[in-house]
N, C-alpha and C positions, 0 to 999 in steps of 0.2 A: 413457303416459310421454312419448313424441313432444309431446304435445300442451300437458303443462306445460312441458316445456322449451323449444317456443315461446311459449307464455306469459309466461316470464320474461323470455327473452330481447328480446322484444315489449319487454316494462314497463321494461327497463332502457333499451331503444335509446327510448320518450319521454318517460323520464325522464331521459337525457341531453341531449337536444334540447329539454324544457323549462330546464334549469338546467345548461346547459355549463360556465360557470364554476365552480360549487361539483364540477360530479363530476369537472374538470378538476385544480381545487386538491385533494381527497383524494385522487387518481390520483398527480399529482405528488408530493404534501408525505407524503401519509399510508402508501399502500399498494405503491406502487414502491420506496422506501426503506426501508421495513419489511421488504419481502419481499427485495430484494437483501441487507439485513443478517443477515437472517436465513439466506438460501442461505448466503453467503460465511461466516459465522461456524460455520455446519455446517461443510463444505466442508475450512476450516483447523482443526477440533476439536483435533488431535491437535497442534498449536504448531509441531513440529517434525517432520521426516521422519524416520521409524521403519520399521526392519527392510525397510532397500533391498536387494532383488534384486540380489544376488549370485553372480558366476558364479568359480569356484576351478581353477586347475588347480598338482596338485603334482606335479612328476617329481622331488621329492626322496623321498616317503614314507617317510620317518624318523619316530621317535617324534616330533623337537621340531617337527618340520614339523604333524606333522598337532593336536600338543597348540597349534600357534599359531592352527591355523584351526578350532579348539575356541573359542579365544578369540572367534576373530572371529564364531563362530555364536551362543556365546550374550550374544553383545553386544547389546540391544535394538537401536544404530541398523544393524544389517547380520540377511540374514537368505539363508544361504548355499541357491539352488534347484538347485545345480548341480555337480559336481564331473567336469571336463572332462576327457580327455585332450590333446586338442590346443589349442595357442595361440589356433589363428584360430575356436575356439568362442568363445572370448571375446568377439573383434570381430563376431563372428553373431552373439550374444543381445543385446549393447548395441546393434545396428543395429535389430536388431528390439523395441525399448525391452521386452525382455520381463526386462533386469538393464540396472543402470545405475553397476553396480563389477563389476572384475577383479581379481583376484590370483594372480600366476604365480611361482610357485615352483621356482626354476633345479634341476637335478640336481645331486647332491653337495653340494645347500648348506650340509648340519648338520659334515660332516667337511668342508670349505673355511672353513667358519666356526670350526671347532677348530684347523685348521692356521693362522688369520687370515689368511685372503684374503680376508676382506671380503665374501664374495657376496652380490648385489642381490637381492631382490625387487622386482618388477615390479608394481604397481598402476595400476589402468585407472580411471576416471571418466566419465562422459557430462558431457562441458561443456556439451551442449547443456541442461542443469538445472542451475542454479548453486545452486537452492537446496538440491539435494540433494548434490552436491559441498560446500557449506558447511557441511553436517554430515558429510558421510563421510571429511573429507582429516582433520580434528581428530580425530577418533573411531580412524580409524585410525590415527594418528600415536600414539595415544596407547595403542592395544596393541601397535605396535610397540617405544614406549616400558620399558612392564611387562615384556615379552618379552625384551627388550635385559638391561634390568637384573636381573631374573631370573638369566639367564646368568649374569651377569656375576658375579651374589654367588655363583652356585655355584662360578664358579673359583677367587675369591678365597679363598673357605672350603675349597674343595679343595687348594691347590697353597701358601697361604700360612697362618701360624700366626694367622689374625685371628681375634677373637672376632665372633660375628655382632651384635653391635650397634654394631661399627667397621665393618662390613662397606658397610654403604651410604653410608657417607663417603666410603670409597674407590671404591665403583661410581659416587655421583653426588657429585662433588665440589663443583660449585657446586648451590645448593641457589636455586629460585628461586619466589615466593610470585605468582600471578596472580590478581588481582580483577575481575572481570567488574558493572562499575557497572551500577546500573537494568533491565538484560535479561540476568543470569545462566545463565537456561536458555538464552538465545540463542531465546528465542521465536520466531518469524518473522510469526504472525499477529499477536502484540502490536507487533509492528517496524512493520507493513507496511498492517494494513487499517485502523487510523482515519483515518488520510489518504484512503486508495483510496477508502473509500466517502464522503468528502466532497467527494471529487474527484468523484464521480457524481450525490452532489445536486445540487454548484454547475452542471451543465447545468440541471438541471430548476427552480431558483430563477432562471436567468438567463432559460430560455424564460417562465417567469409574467413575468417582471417586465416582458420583450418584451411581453407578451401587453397588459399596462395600460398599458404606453405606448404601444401601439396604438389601446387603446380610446378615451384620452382624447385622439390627437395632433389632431384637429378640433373637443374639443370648449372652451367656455370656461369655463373654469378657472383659479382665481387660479394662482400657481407656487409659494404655500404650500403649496394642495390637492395637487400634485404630490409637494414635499416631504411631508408627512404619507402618502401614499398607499405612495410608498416604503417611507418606516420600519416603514408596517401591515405592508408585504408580503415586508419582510428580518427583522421579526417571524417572522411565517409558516416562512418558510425556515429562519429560527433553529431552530423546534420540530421542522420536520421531520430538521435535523440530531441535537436531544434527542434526539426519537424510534430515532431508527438507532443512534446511540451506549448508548442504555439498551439493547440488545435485548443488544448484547455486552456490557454490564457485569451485566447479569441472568442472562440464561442461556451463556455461554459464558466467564465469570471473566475478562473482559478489565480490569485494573488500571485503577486511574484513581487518582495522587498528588498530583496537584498541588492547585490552591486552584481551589474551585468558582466562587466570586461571579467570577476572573478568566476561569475558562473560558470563564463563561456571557457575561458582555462581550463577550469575543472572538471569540466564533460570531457573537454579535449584530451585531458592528460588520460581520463577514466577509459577513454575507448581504445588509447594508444594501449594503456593493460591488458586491456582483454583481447584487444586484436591481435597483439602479441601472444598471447596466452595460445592463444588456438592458432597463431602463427608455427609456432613450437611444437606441438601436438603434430600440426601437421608435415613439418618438419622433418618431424621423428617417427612415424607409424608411417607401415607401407602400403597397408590399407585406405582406400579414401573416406567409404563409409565409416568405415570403425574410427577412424582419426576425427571424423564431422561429431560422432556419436559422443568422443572421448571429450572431445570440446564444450558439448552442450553440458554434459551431465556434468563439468567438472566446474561450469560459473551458475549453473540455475539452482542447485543449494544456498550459494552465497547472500541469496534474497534471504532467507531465513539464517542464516547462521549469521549473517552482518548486524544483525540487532537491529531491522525495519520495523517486520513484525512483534519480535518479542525483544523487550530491552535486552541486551549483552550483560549487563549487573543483574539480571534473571537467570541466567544459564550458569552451567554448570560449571566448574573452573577450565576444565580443557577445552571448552566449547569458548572461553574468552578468552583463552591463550589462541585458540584457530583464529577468533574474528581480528587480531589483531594484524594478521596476515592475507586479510583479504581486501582489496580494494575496494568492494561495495561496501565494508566496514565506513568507510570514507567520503564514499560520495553518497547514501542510498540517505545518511543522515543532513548530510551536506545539501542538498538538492532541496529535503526540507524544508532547512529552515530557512534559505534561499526564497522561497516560496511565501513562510510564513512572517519571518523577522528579519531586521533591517540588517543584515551581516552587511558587513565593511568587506574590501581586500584583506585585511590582514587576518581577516576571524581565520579565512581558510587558508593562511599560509600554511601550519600543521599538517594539513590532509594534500596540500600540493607537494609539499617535498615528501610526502609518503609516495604518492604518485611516482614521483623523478625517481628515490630509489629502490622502487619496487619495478622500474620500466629499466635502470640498469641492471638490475640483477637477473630480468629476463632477457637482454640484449646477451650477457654473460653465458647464461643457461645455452643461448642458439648458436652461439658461437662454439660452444663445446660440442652444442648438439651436429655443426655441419662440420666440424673437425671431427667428428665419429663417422659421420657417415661417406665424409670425403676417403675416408680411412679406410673403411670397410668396402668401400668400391675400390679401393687401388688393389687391397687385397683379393676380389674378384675377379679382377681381369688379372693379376699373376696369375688366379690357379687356371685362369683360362688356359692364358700361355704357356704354363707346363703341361696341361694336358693336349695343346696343341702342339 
């Protein structure tokens, strides 16, 4: 058994040493982005956070105390492990992330609430998970809501001559309708990973594209061949972003609304950027590592500074004069709502002609960049010949 699996291992390691670049390109384009989309689209299965660890403590133990944290158990997004006596259990199990909600229920609260004094209940969060804070402050708001009004029609009906179908006019008097556009469940994977994982290709389409402008920066070659060499290989990068995006619209039901022929433009145009980007890089540094190195670190901030994660009207002013200049600015929000909402062609013409001249102003950049370096080799070989 040892011995085939040196075997293998053998055939692969000179089969990669005969043909580095193709097992370098399926590495990058094919089998990394496949397999991260795939991890990541397991991972978020469930869209949203479900049945978060809960820790309860009541020193009221009234019937309506404990019929509220009935509500709260069999509420899919809460899932009660705990039923405390003391306060500071609370602050013990969310330190020890083993719950990440609290609920403390004052004494006297059911008759302090008949007498109307109002009394609190106390709800705890881990802020340090916003995303599960995003679903548990709504969720419970909203059996506290039922709970509230509940009551409320009971007294109504109790103490005053209403019929019960007047009865919830007078419990909620303003009546108010909320429509949750394009992400209703409040999805969070559908929110959050077609960006994220494009945000991890564009490393691996900027190191290839490093990698050919390395290969070619001494060799001679018209700056056509150049041009075209790019486009082959922001092709490339385009599929390998297909690839990653089909894995979640196959098997993990990630929506996709918008207009196809615009999508696929706009990946197009976005990998043609970056591949250029690290086209240049490599171009221009005479180092191969440090030129791959210079590539990666120089698009894997733009996940963050592009306004994915944190809106751009969030940041700071220089920090939305940078996003303005970044392509993932473009696509990372583009892809979105691609995903989410029925964009038309024309929604993304704006972010396409950002694309077209943001790819000539790098076409501009390489061409100065191989008229320096044609230069500085011509100058080389003089001093050769003088010293020869």
């Amino acid at each position: 058994m040892n011995n085939k699996i040196d075997n293998i291992r053998k055939y692969f390691y000179l089969y990669k040493k005969r043909h580095p670049r193709l097992v370098m390109t399926i590495l990058m384009f094919i089998i990394i982005p496949l397999a991260t989309g795939t991890i990541l689209g397991y991972e978020m299965s469930d869209n949203v956070a479900s049945s978060i660890p809960t820790v309860v403590v009541d020193h009221d133990n009234s019937d309506f105390s404990r019929d509220y944290l009935r509500y709260i158990d069999e509420s899919e997004s809460f899932n009660i492990i705990e039923y405390a006596q003391k306060d500071e259990r609370v602050e013990q199990l969310i330190e020890e992330s083993k719950a990440f909600v609290g609920v403390i229920i004052p004494q006297n609260f059911y008759s302090d609430m008949i007498e109307g004094k109002a009394p609190k209940i106390l709800n705890i969060y881990d802020g340090s998970t916003m995303a599960v804070v995003g679903v548990s402050k709504p969720s419970m708001t909203e059996i506290v809501m039922t709970v509230k009004a509940a009551y409320m029609k009971k007294i109504y009906e109790g103490k005053q001559s209403v019929v019960p179908t007047q009865v919830m006019n007078q419990v909620v008097p303003i009546q108010v309708t909320y429509r949750e556009l394009y992400n209703p469940t409040r999805n969070f994977r559908n929110f959050l990973l077609p960006g994220m994982l494009v945000g991890l290709i564009q490393v691996g389409i900027a190191i290839m594209g490093s990698e050919r402008g390395f290969e070619n920066q001494r060799k001679e070659i018209s700056f056509l061949s150049n041009i075209k060499l790019i486009i082959g290989w922001g092709f490339m990068g385009a599929i390998s972003i297909f690839l990653c995006l089909i894995v979640q619209f196959l098997f993990y039901d990630m929506p996709y609304k918008g207009t196809l022929a615009g999508g696929v433009l706009l990946t197009i145009l976005f990998s043609i950027c970056i591949t250029a980007l690290g086209y240049i890089v490599g171009s221009f540094l005479s180092d191969r590592t440090f030129a791959t190195q210079v590539s990666a670190l120089t698009v894997l901030p733009t996940t963050f500074l592009g306004g994915y994660t944190w809106p751009v009207i969030g940041m700071p002013v220089a920090f939305q004069w940078i996003s303005k200049f970044l392509p993932f600015t473009y696509y990372g929000d583009a892809v979105r709502e691609l995903c989410l909402r029925p964009m038309e062609f024309h929604h993304l013409l704006p972010d396409m002609i950002f694309m077209v001249k943001f790819i000539i102003a790098e076409l501009l950049i390489l061409y100065l960049v191989k008229r320096f370096t044609t230069h500085k080799e011509e100058m080389e070989e003089d001093e050769w010949g003088v010293v020869l």
